[in-house]
DOVEX-222806 format. One record per residue (C-alpha): residue in one letter; x, y, z. Coordinates in nm, 2 decimals, padded with zeros to 4 digits. Example, Ala and Ser with C-alpha at 12.3 -4.5 7.8 and 13.67 -1.06 7.14 Angstrom:
<nodes>
<node resn="a" u="01.23" v="-00.45" w="00.78"/>
<node resn="s" u="01.37" v="-00.11" w="00.71"/>
</nodes>
This chain:
<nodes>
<node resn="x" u="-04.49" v="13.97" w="-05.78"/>
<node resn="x" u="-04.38" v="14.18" w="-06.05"/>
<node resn="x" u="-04.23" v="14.54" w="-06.09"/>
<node resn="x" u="-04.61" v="14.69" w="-06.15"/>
<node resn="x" u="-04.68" v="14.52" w="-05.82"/>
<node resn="x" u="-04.45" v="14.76" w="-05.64"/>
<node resn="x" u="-04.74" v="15.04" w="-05.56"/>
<node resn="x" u="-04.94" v="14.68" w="-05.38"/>
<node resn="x" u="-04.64" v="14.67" w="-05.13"/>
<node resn="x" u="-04.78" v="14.84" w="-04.83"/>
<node resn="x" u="-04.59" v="15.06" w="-04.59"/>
<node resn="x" u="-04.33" v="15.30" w="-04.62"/>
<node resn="x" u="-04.01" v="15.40" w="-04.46"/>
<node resn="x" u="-03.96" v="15.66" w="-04.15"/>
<node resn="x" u="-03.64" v="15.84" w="-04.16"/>
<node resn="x" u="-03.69" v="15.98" w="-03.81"/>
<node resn="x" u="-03.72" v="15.61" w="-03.64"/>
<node resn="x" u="-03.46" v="15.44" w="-03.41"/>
<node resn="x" u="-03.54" v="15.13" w="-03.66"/>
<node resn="x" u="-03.27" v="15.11" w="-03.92"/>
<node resn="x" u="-03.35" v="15.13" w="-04.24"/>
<node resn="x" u="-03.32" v="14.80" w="-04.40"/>
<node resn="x" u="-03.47" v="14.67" w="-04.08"/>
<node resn="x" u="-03.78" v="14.85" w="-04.12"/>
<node resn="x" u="-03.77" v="14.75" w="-04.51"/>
<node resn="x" u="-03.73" v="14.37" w="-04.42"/>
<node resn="x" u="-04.06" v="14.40" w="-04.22"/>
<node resn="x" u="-04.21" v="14.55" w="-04.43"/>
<node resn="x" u="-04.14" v="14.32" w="-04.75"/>
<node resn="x" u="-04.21" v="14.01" w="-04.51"/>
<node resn="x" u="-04.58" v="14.17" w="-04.40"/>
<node resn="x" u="-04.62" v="14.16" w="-04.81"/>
<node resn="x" u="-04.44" v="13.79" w="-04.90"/>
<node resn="x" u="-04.70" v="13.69" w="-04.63"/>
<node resn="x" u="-05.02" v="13.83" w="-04.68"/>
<node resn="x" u="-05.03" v="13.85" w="-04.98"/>
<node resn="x" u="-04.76" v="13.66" w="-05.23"/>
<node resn="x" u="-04.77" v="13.29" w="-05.31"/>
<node resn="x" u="-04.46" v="13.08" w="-05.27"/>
<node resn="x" u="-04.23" v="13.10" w="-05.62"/>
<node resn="x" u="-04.33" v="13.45" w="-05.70"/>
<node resn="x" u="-04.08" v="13.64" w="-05.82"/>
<node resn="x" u="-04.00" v="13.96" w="-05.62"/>
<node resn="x" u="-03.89" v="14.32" w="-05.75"/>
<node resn="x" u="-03.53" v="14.39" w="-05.84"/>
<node resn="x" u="-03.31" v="14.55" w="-05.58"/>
<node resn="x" u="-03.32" v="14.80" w="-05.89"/>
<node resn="x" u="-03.65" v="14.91" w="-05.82"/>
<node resn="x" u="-03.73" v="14.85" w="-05.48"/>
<node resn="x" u="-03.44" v="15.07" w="-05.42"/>
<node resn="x" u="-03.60" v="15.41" w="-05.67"/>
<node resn="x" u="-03.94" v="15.27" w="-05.52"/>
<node resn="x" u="-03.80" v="15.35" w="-05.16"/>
<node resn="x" u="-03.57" v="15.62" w="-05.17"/>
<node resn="x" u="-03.26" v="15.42" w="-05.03"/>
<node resn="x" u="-02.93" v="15.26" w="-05.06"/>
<node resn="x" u="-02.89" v="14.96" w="-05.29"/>
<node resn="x" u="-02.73" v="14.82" w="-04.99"/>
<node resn="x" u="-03.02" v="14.90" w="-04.75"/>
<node resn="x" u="-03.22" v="14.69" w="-05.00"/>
<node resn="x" u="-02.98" v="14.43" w="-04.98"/>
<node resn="x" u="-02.92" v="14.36" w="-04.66"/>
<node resn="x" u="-03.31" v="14.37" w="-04.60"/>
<node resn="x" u="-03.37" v="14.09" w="-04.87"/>
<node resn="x" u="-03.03" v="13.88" w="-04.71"/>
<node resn="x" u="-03.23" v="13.90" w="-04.40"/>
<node resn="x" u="-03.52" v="13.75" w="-04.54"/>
<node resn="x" u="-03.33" v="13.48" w="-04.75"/>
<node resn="x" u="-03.16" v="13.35" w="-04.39"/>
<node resn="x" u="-03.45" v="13.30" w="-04.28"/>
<node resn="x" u="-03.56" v="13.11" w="-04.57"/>
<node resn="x" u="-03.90" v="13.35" w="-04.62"/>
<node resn="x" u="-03.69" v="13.46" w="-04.95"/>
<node resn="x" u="-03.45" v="13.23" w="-05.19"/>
<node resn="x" u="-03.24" v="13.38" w="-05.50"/>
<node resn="x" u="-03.20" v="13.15" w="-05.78"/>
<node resn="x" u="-02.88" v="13.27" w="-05.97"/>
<node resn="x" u="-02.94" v="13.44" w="-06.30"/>
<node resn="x" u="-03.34" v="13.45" w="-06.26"/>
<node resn="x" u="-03.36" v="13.66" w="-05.92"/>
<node resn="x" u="-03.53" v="13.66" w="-05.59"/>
<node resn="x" u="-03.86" v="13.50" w="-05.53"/>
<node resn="x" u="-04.09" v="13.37" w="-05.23"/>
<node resn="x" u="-03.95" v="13.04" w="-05.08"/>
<node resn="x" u="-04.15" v="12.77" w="-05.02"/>
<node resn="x" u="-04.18" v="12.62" w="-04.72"/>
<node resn="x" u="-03.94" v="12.36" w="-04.62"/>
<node resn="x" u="-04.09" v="12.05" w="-04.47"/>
<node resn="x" u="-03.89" v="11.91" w="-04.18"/>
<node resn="x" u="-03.74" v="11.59" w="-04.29"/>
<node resn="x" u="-03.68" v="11.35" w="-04.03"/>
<node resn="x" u="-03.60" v="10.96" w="-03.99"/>
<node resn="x" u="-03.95" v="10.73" w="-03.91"/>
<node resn="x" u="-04.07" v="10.44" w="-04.02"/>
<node resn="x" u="-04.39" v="10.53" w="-04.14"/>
<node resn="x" u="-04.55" v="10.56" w="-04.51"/>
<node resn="x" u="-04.52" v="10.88" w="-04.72"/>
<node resn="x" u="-04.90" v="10.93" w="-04.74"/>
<node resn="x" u="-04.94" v="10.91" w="-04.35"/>
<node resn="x" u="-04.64" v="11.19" w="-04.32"/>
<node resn="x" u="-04.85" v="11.41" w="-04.57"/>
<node resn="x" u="-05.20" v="11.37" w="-04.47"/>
<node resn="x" u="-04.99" v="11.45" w="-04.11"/>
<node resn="x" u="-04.87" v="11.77" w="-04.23"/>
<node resn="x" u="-05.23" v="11.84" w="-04.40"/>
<node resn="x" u="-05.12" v="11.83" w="-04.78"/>
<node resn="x" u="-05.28" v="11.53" w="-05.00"/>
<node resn="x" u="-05.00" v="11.24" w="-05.09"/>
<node resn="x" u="-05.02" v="11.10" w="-05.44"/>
<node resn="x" u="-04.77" v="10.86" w="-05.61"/>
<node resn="x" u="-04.74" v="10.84" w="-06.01"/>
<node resn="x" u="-04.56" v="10.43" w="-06.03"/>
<node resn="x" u="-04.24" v="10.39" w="-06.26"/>
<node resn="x" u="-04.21" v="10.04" w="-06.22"/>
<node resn="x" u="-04.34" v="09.78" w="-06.02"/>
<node resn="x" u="-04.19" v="09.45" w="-06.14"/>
<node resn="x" u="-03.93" v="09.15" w="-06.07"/>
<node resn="x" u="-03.62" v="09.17" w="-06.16"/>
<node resn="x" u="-03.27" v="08.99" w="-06.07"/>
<node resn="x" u="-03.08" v="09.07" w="-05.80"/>
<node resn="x" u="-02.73" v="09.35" w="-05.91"/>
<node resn="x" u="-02.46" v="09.31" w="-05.77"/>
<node resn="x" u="-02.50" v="09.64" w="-05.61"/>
<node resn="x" u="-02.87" v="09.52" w="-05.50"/>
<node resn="x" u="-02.73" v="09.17" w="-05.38"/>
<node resn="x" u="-02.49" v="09.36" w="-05.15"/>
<node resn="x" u="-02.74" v="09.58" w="-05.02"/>
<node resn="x" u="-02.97" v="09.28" w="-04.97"/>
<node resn="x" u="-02.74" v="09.04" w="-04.88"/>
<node resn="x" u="-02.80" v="08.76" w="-05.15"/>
<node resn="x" u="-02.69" v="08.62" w="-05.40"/>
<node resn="x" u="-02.64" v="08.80" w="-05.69"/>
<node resn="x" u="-02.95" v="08.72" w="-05.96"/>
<node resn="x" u="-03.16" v="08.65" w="-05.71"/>
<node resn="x" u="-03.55" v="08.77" w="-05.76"/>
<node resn="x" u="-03.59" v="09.09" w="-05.61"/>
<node resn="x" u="-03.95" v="09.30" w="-05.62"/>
<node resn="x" u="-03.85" v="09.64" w="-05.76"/>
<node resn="x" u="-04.11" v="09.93" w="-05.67"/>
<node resn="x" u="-04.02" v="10.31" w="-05.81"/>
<node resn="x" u="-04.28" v="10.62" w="-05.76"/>
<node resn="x" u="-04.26" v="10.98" w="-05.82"/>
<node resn="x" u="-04.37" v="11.13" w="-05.49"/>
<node resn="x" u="-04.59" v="11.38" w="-05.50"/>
<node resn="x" u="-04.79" v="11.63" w="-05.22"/>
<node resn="x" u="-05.07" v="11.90" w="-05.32"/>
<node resn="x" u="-04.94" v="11.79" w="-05.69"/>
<node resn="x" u="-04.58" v="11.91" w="-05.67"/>
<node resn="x" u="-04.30" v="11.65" w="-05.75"/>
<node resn="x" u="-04.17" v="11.59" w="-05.41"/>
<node resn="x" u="-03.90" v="11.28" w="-05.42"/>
<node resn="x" u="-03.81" v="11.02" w="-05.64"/>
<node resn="x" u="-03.83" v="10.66" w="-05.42"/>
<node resn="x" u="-03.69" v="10.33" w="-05.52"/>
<node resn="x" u="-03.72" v="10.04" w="-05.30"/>
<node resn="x" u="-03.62" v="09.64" w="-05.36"/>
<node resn="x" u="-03.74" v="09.32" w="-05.14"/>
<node resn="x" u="-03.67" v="08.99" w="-05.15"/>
<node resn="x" u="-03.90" v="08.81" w="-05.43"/>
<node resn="x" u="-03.96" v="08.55" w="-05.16"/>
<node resn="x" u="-04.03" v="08.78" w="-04.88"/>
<node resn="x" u="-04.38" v="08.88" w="-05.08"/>
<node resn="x" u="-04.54" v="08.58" w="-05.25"/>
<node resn="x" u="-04.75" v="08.72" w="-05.49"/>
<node resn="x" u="-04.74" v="09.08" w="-05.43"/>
<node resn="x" u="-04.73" v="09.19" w="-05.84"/>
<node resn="x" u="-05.09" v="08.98" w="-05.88"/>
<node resn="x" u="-05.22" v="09.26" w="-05.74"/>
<node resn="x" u="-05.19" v="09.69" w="-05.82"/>
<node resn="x" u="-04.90" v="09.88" w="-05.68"/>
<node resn="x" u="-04.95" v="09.92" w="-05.36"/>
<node resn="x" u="-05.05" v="10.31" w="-05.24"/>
<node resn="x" u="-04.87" v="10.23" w="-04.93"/>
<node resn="x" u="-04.58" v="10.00" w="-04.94"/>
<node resn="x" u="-04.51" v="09.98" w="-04.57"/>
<node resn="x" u="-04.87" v="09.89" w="-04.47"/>
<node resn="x" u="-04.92" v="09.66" w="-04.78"/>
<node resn="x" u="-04.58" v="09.45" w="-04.60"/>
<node resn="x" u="-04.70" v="09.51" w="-04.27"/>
<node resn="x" u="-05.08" v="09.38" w="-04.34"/>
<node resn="x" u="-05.05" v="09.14" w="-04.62"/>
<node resn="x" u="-04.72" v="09.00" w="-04.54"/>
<node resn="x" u="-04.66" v="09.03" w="-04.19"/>
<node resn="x" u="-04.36" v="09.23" w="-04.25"/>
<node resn="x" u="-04.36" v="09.52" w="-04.01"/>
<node resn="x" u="-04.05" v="09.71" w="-04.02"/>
<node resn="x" u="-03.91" v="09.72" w="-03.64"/>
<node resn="x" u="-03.58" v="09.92" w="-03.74"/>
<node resn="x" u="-03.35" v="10.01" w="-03.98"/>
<node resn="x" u="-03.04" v="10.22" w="-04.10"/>
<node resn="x" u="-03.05" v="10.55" w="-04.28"/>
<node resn="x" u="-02.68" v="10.70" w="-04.49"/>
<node resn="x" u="-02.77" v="11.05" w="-04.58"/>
<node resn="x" u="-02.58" v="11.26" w="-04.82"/>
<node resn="x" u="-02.57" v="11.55" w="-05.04"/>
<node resn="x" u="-02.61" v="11.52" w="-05.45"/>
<node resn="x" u="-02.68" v="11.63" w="-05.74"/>
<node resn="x" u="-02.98" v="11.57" w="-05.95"/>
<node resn="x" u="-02.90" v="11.37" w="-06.27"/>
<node resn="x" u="-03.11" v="11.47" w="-06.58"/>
<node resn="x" u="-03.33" v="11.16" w="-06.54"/>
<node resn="x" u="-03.38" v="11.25" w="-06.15"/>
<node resn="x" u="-03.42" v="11.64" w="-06.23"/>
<node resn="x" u="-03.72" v="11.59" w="-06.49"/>
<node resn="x" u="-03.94" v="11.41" w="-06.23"/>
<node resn="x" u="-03.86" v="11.59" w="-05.96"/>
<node resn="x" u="-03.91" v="11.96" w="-06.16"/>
<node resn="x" u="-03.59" v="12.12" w="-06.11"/>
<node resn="x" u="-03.29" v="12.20" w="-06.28"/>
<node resn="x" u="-03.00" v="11.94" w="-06.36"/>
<node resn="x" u="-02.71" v="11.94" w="-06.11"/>
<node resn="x" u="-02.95" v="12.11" w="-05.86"/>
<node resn="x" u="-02.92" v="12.00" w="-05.53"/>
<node resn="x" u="-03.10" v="11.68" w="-05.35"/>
<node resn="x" u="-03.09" v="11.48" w="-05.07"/>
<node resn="x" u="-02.99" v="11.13" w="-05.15"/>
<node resn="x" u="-03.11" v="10.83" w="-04.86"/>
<node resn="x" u="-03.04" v="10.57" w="-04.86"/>
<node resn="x" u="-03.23" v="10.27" w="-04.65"/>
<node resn="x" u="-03.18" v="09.96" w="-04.51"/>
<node resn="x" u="-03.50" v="09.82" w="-04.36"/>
<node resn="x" u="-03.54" v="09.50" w="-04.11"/>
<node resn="x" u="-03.76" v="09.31" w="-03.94"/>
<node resn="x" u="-03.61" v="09.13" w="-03.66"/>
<node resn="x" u="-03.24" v="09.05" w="-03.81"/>
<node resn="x" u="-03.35" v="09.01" w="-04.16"/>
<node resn="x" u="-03.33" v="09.27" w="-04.43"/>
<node resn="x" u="-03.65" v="09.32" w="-04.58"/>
<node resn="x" u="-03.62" v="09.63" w="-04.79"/>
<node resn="x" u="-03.32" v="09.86" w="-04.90"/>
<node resn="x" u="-03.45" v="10.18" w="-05.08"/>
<node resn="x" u="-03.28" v="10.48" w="-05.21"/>
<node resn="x" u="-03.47" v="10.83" w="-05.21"/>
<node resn="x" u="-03.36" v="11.17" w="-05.38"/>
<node resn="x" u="-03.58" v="11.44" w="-05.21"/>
<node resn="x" u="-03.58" v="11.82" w="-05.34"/>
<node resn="x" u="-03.31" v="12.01" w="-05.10"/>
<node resn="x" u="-03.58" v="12.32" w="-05.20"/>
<node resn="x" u="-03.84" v="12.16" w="-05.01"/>
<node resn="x" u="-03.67" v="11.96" w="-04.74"/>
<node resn="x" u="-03.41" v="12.01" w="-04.47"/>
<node resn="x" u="-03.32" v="11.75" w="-04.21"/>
<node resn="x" u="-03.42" v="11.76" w="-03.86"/>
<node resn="x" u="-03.22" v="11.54" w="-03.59"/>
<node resn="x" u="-03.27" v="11.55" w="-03.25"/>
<node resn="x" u="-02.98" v="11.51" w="-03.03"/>
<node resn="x" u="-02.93" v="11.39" w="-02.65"/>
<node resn="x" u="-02.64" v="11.31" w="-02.41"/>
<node resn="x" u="-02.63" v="11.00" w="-02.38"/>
<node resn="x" u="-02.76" v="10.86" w="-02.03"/>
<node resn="x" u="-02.97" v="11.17" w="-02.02"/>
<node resn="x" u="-03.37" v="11.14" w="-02.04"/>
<node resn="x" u="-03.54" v="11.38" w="-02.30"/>
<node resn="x" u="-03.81" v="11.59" w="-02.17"/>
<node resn="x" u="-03.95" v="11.55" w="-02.49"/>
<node resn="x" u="-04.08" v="11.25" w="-02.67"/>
<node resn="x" u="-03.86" v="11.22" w="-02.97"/>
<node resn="x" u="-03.84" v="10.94" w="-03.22"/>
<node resn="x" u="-03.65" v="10.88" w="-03.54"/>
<node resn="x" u="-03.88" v="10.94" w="-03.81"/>
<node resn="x" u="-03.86" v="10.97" w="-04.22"/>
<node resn="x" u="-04.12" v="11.00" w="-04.47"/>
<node resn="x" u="-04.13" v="10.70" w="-04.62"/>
</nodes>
């Protein structure tokens, strides 16, 4: 949405109404973002919205703070205000990436960075538990959904775990290529979340700015007691935000929760 746009914007304010201003303003700017503006349009200044409405600056702006708390609005310093996109609720499973998609109704694609053997870090030996130099299968994709860079994924098994594994394409689905070629189905495992920022490798696949925010997971995978697969994620804080259920302990959920992620 642009300034010529403004005339589009229906509705208009009534200075005789209980409704407060910015109130009324905040409804009707949200009846607009959604009927009628796609997610990442840019919205009129406070500027004009506030000679296109004959009010306060501040009216304006605590009408489009309303919006951005609940996330149907996000400013991006030095460009402006624009339409959010929706954020998908991340939350711990131990299911593939495409079956999390095609869940939420969006198409999963993966573009492979590097599907190869390699030996073992010390970093990836710790994480592992091996020896260091080891053979370790190293498999890194650019996550995408409806064609929009979504996370960066990196994950790294045990060479001997998968016999043969890189005679054959990159798997579209890691976890089902372990579980039905290998016999590897992933039982449980350990997430450590944290907050980062992204690098200016990280930030060119994923489409966004350097230092902007992500959310950094990493994984430890097992089957039984063994470690089969530690990965490390960076998903787009713009499009993500974590959802944990919580419960007393000894106290049975009325609702059938389980610890999910996209994986």
């Amino acid at each position: 949405m642009v300034s010529g746009q403004l005339q589009s914007i229906a509705g208009s304010l009534d200075p005789d109404s209980a409704v407060a201003k910015h109130v009324q303003l905040r409804e009707i700017l949200r009846s607009f973002v959604m009927g009628h503006a796609e997610p990442g349009t840019a919205i009129p200044s406070e500027r004009e919205l506030t000679v296109h409405f004959g009010v306060a600056r501040m009216t304006v702006r605590h009408a489009i703070d309303a919006l951005v708390a609940e996330e149907v609005l996000e400013r991006i310093v030095g460009l402006g205000t624009f339409v959010a996109h929706t954020k998908l609720d991340l939350q711990m499973k131990l299911t593939s990436y495409s079956e999390e998609m095609h869940r939420r109704g969006m198409v999963p694609d993966a573009r492979v960075l590097s599907f190869e053997q390699m030996a073992a870090t010390p970093l990836i030996a710790r994480e592992l538990q091996l020896e260091q130099g080891q053979p370790v299968i190293r498999f890194r994709r650019q996550l995408l959904a409806d064609g929009e860079p979504m996370s960066v994924d990196e994950n790294f098994i045990p060479a001997h775990r998968v016999p043969g594994i890189l005679d054959d394409s990159p798997p579209t689905s890691l976890y089902n290529v372990l579980s039905e070629r290998f016999g590897l189905v992933m039982e449980w495992g350990e997430d450590t979340i944290e907050a980062t920022a992204a690098s200016p490798s990280i930030a060119r696949l994923l489409n966004v700015e350097m230092g902007a925010p992500l959310l950094k997971i990493q994984r430890h995978a097992y089957v039984a007691r063994a470690m089969v697969d530690y990965s490390v994620s960076y998903y787009r804080a713009d499009r993500y935000k974590l959802w944990v259920p919580l419960q007393r302990p000894g106290v049975r959920t009325p609702r059938a929760y389980s610890s999910k992620r996209l994986g």
